[in-house]
N, CA and C atoms of all chains as a GROMACS GRO file, in nm:
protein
  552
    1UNK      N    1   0.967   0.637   2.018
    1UNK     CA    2   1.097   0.627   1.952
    1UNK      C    3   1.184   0.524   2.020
    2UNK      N    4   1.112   0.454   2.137
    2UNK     CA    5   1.218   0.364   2.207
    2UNK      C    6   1.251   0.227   2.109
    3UNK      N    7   1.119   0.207   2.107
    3UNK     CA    8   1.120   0.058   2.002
    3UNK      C    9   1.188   0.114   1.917
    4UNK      N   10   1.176   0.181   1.812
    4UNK     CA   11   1.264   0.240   1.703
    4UNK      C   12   1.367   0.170   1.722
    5UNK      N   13   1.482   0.246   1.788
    5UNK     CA   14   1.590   0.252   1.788
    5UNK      C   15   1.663   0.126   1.829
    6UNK      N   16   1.613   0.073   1.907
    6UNK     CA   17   1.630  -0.074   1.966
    6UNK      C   18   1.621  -0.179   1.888
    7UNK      N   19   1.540  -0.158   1.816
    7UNK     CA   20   1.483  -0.237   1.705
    7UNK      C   21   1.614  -0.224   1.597
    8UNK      N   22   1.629  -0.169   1.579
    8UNK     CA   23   1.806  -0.175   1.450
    8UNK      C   24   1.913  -0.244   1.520
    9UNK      N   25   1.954  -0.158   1.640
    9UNK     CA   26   2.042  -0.221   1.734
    9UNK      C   27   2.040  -0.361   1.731
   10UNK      N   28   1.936  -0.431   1.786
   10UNK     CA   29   1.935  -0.537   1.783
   10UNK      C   30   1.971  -0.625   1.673
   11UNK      N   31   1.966  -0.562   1.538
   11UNK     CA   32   1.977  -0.673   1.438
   11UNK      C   33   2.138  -0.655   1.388
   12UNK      N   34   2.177  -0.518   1.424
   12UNK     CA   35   2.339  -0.580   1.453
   12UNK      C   36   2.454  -0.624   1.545
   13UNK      N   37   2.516  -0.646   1.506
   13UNK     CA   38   2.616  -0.703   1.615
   13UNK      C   39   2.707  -0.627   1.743
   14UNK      N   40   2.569  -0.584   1.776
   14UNK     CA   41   2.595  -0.496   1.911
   14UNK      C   42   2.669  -0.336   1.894
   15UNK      N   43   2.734  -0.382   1.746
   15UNK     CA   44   2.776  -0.180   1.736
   15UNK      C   45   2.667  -0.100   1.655
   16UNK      N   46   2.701   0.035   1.647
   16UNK     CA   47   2.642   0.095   1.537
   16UNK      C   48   2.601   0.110   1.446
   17UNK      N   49   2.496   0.127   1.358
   17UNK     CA   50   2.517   0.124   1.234
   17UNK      C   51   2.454   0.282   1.212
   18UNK      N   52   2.561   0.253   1.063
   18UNK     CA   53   2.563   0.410   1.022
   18UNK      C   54   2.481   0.450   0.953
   19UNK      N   55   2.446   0.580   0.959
   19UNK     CA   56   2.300   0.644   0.888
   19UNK      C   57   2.270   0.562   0.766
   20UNK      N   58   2.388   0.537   0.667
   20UNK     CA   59   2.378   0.504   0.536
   20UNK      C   60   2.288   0.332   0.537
   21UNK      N   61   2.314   0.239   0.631
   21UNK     CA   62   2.309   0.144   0.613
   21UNK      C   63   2.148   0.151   0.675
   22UNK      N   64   2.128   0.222   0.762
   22UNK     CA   65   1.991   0.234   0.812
   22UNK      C   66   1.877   0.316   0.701
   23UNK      N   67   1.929   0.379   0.645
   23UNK     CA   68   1.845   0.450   0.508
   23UNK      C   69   1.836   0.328   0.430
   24UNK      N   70   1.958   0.263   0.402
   24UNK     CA   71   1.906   0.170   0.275
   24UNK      C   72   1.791   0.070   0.351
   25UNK      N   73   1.777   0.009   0.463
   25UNK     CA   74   1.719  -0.106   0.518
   25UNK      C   75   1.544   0.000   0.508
   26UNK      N   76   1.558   0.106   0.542
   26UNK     CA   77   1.423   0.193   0.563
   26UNK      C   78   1.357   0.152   0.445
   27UNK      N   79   1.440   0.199   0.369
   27UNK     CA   80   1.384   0.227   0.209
   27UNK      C   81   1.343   0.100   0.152
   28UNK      N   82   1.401   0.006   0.146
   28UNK     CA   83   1.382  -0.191   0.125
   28UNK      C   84   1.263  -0.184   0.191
   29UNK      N   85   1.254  -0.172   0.332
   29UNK     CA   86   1.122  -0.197   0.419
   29UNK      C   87   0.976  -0.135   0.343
   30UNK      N   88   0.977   0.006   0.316
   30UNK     CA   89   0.912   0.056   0.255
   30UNK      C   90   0.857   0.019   0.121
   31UNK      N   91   0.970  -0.022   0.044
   31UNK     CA   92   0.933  -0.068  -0.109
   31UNK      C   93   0.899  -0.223  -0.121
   32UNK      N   94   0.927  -0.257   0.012
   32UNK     CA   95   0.846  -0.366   0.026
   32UNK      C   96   0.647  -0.379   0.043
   33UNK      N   97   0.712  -0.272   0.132
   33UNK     CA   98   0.530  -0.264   0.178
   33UNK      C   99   0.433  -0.206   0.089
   34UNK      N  100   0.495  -0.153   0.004
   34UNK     CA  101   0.456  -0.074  -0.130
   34UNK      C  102   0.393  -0.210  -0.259
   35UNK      N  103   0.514  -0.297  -0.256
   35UNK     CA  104   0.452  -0.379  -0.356
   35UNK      C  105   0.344  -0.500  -0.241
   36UNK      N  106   0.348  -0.523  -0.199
   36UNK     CA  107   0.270  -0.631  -0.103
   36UNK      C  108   0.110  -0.534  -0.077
   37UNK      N  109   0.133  -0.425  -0.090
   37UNK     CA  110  -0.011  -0.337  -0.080
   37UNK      C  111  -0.088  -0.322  -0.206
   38UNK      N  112   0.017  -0.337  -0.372
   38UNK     CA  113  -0.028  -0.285  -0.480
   38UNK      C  114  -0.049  -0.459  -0.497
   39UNK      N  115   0.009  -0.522  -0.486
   39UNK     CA  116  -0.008  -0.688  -0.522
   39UNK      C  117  -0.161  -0.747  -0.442
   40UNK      N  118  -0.208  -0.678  -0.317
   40UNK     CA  119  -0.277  -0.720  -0.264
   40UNK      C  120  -0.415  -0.639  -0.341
   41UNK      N  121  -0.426  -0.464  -0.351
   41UNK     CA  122  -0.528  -0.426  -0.401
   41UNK      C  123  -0.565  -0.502  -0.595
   42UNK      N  124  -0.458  -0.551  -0.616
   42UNK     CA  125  -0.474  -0.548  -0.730
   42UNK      C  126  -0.520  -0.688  -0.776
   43UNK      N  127  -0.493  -0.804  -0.719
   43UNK     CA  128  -0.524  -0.896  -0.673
   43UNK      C  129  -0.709  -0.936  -0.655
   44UNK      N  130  -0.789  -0.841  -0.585
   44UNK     CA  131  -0.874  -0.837  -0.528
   44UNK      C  132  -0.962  -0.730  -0.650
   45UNK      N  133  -0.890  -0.659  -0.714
   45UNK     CA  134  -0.974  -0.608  -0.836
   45UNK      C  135  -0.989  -0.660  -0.919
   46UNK      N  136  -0.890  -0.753  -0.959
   46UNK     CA  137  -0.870  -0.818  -1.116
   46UNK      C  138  -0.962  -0.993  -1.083
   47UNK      N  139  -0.938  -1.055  -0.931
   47UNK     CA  140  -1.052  -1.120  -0.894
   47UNK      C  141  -1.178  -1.080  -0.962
   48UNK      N  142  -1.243  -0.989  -0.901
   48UNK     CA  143  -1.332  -0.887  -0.920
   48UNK      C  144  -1.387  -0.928  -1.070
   49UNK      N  145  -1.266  -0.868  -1.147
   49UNK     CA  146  -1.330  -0.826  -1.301
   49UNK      C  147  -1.345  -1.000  -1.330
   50UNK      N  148  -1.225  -1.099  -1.343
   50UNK     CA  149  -1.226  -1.141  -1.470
   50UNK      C  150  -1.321  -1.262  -1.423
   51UNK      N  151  -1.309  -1.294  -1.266
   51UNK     CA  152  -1.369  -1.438  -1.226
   51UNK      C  153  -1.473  -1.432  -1.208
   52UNK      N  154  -1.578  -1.456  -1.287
   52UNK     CA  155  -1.740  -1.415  -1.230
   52UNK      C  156  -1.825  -1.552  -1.174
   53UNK      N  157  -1.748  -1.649  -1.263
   53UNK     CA  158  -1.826  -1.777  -1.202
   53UNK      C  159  -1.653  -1.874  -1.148
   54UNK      N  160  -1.592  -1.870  -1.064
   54UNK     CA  161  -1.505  -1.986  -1.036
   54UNK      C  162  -1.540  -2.111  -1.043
   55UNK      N  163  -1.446  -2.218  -1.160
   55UNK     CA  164  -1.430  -2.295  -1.261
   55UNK      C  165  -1.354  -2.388  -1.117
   56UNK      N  166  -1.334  -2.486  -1.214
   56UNK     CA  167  -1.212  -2.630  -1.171
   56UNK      C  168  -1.030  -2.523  -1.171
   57UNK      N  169  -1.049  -2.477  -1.247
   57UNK     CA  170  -0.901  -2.380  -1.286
   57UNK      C  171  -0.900  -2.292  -1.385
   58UNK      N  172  -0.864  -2.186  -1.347
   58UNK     CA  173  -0.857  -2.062  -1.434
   58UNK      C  174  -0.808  -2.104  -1.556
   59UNK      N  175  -0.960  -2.065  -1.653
   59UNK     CA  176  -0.910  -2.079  -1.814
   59UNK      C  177  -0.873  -2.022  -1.873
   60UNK      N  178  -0.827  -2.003  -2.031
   60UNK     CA  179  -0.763  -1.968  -2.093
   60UNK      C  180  -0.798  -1.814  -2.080
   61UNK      N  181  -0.930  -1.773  -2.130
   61UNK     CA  182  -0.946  -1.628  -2.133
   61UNK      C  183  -0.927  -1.580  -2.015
   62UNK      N  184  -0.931  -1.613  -1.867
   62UNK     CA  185  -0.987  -1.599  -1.748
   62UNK      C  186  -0.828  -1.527  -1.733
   63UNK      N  187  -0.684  -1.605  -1.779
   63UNK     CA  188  -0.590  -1.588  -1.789
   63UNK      C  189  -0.543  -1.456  -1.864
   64UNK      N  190  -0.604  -1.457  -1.978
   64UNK     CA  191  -0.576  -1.312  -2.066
   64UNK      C  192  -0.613  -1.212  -1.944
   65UNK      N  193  -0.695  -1.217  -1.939
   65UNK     CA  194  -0.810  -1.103  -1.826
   65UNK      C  195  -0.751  -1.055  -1.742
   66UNK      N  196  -0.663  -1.160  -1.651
   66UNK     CA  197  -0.601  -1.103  -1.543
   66UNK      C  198  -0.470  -1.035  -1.604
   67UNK      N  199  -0.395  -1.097  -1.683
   67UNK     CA  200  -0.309  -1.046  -1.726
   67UNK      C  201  -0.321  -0.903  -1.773
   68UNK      N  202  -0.408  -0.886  -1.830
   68UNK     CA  203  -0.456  -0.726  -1.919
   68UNK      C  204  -0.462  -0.671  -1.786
   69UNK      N  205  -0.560  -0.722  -1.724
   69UNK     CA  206  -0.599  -0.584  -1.594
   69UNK      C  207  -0.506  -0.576  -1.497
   70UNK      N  208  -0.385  -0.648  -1.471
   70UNK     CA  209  -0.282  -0.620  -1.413
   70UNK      C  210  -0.226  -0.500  -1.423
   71UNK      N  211  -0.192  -0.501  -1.628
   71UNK     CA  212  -0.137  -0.410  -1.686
   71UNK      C  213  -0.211  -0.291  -1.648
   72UNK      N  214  -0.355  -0.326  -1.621
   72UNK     CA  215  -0.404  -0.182  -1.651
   72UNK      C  216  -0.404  -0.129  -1.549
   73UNK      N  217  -0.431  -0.194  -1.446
   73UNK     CA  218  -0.405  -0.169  -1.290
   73UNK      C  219  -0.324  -0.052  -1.252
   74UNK      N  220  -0.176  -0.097  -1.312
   74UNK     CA  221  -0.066  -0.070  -1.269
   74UNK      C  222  -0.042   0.098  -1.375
   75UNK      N  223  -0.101   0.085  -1.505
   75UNK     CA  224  -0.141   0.208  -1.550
   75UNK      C  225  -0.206   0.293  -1.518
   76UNK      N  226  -0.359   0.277  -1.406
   76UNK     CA  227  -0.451   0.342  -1.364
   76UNK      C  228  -0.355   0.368  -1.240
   77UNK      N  229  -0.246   0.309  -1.132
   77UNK     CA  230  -0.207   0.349  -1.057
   77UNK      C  231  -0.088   0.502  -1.105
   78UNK      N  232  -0.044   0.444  -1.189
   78UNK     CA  233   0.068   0.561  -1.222
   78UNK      C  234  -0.020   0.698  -1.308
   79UNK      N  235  -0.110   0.671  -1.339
   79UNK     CA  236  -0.201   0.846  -1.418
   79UNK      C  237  -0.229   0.876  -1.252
   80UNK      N  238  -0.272   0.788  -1.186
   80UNK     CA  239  -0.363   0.877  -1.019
   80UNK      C  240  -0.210   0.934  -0.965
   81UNK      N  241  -0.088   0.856  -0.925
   81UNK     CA  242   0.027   0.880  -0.916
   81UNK      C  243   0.056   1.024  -0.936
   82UNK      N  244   0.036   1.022  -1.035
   82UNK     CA  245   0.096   1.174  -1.121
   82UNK      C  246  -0.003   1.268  -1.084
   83UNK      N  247  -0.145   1.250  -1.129
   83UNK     CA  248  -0.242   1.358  -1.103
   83UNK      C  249  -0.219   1.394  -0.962
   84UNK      N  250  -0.198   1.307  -0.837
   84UNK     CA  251  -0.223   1.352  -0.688
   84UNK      C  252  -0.092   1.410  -0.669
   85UNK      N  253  -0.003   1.410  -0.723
   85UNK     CA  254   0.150   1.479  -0.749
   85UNK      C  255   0.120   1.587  -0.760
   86UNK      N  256   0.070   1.619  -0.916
   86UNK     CA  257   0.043   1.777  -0.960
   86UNK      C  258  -0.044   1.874  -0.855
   87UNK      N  259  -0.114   1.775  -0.801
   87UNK     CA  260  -0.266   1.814  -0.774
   87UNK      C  261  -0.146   1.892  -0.607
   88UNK      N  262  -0.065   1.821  -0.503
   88UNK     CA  263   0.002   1.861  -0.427
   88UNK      C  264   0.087   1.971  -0.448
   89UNK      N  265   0.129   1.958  -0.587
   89UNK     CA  266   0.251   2.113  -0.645
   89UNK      C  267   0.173   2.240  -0.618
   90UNK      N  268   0.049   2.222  -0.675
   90UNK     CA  269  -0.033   2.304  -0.732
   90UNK      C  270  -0.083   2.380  -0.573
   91UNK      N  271  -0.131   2.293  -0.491
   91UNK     CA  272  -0.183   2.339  -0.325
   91UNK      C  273  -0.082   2.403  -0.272
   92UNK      N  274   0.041   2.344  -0.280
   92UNK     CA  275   0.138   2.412  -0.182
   92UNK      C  276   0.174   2.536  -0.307
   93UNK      N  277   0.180   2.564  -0.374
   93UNK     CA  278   0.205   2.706  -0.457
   93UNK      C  279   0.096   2.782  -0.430
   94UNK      N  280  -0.034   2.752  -0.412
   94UNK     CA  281  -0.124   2.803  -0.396
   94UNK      C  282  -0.109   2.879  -0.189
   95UNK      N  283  -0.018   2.817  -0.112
   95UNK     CA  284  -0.037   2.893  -0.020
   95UNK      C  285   0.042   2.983   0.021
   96UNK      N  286   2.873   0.167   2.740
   96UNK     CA  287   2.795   0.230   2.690
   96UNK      C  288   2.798   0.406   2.729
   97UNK      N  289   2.824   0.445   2.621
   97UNK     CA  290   2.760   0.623   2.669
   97UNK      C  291   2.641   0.631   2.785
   98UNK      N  292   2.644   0.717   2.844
   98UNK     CA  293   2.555   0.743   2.883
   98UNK      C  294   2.499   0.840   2.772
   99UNK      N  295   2.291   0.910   2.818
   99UNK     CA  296   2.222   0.986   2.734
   99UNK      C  297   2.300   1.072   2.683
  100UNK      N  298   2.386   1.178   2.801
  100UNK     CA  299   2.379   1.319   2.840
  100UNK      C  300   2.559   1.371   2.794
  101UNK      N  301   2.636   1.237   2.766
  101UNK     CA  302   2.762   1.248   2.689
  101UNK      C  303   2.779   1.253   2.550
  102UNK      N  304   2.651   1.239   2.464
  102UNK     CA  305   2.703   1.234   2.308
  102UNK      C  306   2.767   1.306   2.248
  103UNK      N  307   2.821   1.252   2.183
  103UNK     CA  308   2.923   1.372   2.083
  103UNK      C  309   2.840   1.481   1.989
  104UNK      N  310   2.921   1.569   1.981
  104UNK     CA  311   2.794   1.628   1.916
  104UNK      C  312   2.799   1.619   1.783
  105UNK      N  313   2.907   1.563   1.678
  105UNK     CA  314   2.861   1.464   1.575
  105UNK      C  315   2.756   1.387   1.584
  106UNK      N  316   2.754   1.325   1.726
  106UNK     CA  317   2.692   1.219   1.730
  106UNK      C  318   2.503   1.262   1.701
  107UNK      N  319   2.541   1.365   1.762
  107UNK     CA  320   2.411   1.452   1.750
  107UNK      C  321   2.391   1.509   1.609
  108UNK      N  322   2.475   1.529   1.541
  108UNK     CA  323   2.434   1.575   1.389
  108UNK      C  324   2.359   1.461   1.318
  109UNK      N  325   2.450   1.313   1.373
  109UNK     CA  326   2.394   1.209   1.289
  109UNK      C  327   2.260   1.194   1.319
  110UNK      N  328   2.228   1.187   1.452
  110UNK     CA  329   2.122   1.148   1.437
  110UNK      C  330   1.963   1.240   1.403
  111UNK      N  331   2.040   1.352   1.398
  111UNK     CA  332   1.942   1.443   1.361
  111UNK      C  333   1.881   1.461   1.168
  112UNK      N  334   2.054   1.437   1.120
  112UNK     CA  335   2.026   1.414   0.999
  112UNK      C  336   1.939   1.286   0.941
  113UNK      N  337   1.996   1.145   1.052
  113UNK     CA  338   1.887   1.058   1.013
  113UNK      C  339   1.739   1.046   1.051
  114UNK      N  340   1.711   1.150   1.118
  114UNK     CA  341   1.564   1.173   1.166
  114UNK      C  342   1.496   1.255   1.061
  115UNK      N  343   1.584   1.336   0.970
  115UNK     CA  344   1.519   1.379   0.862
  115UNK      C  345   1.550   1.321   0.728
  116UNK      N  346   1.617   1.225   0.714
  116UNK     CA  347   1.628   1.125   0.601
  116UNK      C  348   1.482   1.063   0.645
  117UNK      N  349   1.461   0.984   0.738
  117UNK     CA  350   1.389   0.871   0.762
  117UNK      C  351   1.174   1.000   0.744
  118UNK      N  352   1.222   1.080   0.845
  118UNK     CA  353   1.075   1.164   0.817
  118UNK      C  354   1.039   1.191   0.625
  119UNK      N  355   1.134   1.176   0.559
  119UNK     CA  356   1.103   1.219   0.396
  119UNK      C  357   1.091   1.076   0.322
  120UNK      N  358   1.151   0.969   0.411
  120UNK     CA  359   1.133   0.841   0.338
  120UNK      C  360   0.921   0.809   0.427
  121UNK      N  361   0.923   0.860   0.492
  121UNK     CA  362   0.781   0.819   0.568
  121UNK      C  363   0.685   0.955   0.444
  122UNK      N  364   0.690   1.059   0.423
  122UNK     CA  365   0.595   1.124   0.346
  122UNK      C  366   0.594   1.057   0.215
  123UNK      N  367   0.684   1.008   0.162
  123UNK     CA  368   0.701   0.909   0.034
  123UNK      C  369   0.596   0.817   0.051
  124UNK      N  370   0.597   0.699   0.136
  124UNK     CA  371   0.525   0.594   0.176
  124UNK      C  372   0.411   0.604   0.212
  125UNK      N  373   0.360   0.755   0.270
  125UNK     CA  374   0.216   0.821   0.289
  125UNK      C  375   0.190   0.906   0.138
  126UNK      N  376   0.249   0.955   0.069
  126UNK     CA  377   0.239   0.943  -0.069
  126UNK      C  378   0.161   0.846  -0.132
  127UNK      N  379   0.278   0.718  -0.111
  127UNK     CA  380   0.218   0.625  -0.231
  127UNK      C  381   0.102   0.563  -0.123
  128UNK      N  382   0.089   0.536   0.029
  128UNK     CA  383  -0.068   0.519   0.064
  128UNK      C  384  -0.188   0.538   0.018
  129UNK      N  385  -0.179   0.685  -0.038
  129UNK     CA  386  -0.284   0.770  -0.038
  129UNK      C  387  -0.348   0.733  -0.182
  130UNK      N  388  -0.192   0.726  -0.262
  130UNK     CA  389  -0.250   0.688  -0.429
  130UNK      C  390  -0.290   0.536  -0.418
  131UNK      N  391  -0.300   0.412  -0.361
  131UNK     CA  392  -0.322   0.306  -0.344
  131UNK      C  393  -0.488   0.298  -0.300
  132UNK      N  394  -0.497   0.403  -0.248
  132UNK     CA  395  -0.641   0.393  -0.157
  132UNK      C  396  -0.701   0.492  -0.307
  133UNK      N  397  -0.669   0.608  -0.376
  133UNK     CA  398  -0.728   0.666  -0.459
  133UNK      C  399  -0.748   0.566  -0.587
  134UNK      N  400  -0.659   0.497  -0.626
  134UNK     CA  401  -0.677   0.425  -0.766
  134UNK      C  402  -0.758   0.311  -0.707
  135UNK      N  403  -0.788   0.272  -0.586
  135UNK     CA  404  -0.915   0.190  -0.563
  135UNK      C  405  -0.999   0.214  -0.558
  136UNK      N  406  -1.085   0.316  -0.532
  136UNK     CA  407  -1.146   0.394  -0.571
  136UNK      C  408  -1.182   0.438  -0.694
  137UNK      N  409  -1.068   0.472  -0.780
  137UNK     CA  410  -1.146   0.552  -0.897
  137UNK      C  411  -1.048   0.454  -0.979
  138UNK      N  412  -1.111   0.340  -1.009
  138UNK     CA  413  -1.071   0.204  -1.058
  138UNK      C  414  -1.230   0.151  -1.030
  139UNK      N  415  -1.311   0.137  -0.952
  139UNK     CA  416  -1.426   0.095  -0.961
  139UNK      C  417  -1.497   0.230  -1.041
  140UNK      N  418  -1.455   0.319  -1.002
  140UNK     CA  419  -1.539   0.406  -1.126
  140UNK      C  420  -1.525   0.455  -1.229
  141UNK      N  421  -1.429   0.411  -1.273
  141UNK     CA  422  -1.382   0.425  -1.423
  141UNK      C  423  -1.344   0.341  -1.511
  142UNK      N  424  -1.316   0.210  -1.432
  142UNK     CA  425  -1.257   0.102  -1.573
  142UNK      C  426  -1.386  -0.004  -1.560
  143UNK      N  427  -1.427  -0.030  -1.664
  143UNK     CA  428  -1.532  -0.154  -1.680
  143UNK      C  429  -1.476  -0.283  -1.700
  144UNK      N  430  -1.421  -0.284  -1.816
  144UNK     CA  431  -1.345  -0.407  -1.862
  144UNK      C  432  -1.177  -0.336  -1.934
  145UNK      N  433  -1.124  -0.421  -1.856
  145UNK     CA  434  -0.999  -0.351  -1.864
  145UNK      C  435  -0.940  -0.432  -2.031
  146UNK      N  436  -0.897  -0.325  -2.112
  146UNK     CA  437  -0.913  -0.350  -2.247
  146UNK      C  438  -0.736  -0.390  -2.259
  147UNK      N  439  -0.671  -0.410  -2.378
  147UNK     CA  440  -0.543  -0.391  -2.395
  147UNK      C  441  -0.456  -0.262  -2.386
  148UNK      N  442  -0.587  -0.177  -2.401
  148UNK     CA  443  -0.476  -0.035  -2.383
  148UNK      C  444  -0.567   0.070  -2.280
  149UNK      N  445  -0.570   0.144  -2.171
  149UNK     CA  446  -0.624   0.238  -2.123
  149UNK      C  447  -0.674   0.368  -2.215
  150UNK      N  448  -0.820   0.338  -2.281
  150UNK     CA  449  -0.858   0.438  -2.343
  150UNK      C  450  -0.804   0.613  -2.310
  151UNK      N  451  -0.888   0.661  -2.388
  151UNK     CA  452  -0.824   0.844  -2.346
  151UNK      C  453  -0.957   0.847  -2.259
  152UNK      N  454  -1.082   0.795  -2.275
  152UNK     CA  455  -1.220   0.841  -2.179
  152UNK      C  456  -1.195   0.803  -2.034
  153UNK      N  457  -1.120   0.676  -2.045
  153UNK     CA  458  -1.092   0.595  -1.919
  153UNK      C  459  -1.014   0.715  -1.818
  154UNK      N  460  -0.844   0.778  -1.925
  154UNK     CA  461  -0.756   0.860  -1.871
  154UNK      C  462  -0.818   0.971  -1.756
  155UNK      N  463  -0.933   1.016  -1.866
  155UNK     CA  464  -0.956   1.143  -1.820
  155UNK      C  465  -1.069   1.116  -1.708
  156UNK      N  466  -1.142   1.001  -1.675
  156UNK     CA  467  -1.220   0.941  -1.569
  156UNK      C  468  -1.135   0.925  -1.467
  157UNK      N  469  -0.973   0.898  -1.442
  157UNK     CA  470  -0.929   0.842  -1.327
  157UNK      C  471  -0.855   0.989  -1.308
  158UNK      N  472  -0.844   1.082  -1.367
  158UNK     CA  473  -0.766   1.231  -1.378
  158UNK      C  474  -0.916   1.312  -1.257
  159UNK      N  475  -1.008   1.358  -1.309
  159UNK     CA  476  -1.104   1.378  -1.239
  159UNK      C  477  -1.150   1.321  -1.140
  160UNK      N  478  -1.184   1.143  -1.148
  160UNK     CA  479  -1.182   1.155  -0.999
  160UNK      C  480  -1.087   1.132  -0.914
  161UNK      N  481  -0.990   1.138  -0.901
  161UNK     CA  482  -0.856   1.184  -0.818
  161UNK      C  483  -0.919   1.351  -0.778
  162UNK      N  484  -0.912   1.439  -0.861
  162UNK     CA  485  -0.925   1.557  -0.885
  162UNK      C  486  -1.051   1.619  -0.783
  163UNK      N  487  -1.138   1.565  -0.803
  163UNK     CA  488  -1.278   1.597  -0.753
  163UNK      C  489  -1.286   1.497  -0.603
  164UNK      N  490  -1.212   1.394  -0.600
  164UNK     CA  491  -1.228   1.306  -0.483
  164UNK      C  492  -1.143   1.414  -0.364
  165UNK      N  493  -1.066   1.496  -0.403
  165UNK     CA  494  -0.953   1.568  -0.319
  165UNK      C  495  -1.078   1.688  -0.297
  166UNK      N  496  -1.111   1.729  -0.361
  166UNK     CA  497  -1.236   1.856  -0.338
  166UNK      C  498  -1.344   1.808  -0.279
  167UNK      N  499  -1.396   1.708  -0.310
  167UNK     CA  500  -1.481   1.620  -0.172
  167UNK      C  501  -1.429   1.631  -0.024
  168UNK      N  502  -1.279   1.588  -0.027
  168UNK     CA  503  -1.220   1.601   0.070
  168UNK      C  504  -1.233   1.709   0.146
  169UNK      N  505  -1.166   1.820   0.067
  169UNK     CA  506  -1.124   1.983   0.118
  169UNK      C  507  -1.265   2.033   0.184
  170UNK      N  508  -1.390   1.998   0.043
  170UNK     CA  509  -1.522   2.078   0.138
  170UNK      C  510  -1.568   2.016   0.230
  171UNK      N  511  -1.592   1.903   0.248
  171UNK     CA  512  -1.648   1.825   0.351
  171UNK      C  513  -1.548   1.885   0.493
  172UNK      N  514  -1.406   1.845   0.488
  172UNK     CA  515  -1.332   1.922   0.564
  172UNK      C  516  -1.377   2.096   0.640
  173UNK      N  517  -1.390   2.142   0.563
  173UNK     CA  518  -1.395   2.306   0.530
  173UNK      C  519  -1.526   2.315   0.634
  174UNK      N  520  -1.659   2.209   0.566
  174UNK     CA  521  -1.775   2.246   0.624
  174UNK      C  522  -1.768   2.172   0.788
  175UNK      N  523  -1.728   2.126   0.804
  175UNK     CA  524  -1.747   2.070   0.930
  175UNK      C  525  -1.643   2.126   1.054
  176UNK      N  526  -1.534   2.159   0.999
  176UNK     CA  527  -1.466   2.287   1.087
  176UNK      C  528  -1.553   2.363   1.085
  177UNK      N  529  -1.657   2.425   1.066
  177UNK     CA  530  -1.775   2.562   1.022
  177UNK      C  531  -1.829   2.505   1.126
  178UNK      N  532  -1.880   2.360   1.098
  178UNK     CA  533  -2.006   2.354   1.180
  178UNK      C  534  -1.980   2.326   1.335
  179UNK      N  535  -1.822   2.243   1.370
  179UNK     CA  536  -1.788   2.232   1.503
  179UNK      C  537  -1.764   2.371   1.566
  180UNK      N  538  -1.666   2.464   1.453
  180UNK     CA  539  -1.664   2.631   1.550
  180UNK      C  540  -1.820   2.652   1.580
  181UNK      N  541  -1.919   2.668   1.507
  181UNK     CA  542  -2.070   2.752   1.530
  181UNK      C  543  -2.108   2.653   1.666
  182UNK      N  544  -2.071   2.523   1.667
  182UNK     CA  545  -2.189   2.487   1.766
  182UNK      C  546  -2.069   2.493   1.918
  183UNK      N  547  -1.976   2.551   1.896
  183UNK     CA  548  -1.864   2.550   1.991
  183UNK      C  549  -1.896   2.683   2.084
  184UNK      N  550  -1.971   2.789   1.992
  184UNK     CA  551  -1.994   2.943   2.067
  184UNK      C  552  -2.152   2.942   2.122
   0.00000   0.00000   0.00000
């Protein structure tokens, strides 16, 4: 917890900062690391599907492809989302 | 500077309250970990060619294995606590 705390301090101007301003910076940090993790897995799947032989530059369909499986990506993330949600309600009622 | 052993004891509410703001913003973020690592997973085993719309066969492929990947979990878990107590006596 030493770094922690030091670590905020430092980025202001030697006073305090108040719970509120340290929640919002947490939460930014977090929803950062959130999209840079879903941009990176998703990235590396949709590679995957649409590029099977790499060209001079991604063609026209090569373009649809990624685009679709982005979408779908981001759909297959939010059904698992929800199911591992329920799936947690359901365990902790269960004990 | 304060010393440790002078805080106010506001001072002490705050920071207690922000130790449990910040612990519920960290189960959030181990939340969405967990679903990041599951839809990679059951994304290679359920979508082939990702179409314009997420079929209902597809739905119910990434519903199950979420579902069954967590029960993989639990027994594998389950059995190997079994097997470290037995070879522990």
């Amino acid at each position: 917890m030493d770094g922690f705390g030091s670590d905020f301090s430092a980025g202001g101007s030697g006073g305090k900062m108040d719970t509120g301003t340290i929640m919002e910076q947490v939460k930014v940090q977090i929803a950062v690391a959130n999209a840079q993790e879903l941009l990176q897995r998703m990235t590396d799947k949709c590679f995957r599907k649409c590029i099977s032989k790499p060209g001079s530059s991604l063609d026209n369909s090569e373009q649809k492809c990624i685009a679709m499986c982005m979408d779908r990506y981001m759909d297959s993330w939010n059904i698992v989302s929800r199911t591992y949600n329920s799936r947690l309600q359901r365990e902790r009622a269960r004990m | 500077m304060d010393s440790y052993d002078n805080i106010s004891a506001s001072e002490k509410a705050e920071a207690a309250d922000l130790q449990r703001l910040i612990a519920t913003e960290q189960q959030k973020a181990q939340f969405q970990a967990q679903v990041h690592s599951f839809t990679d997973i059951c994304w290679d085993k359920c979508v082939d060619s990702p179409g314009s719309k997420l079929d209902y066969r597809t739905e119910t492929c990434l519903v199950n294995c979420v579902e069954r990947f967590i029960d993989t979990t639990l027994t594998i878990t389950n059995r190997f606590t079994q097997m470290v107590q037995k070879s522990g006596h």
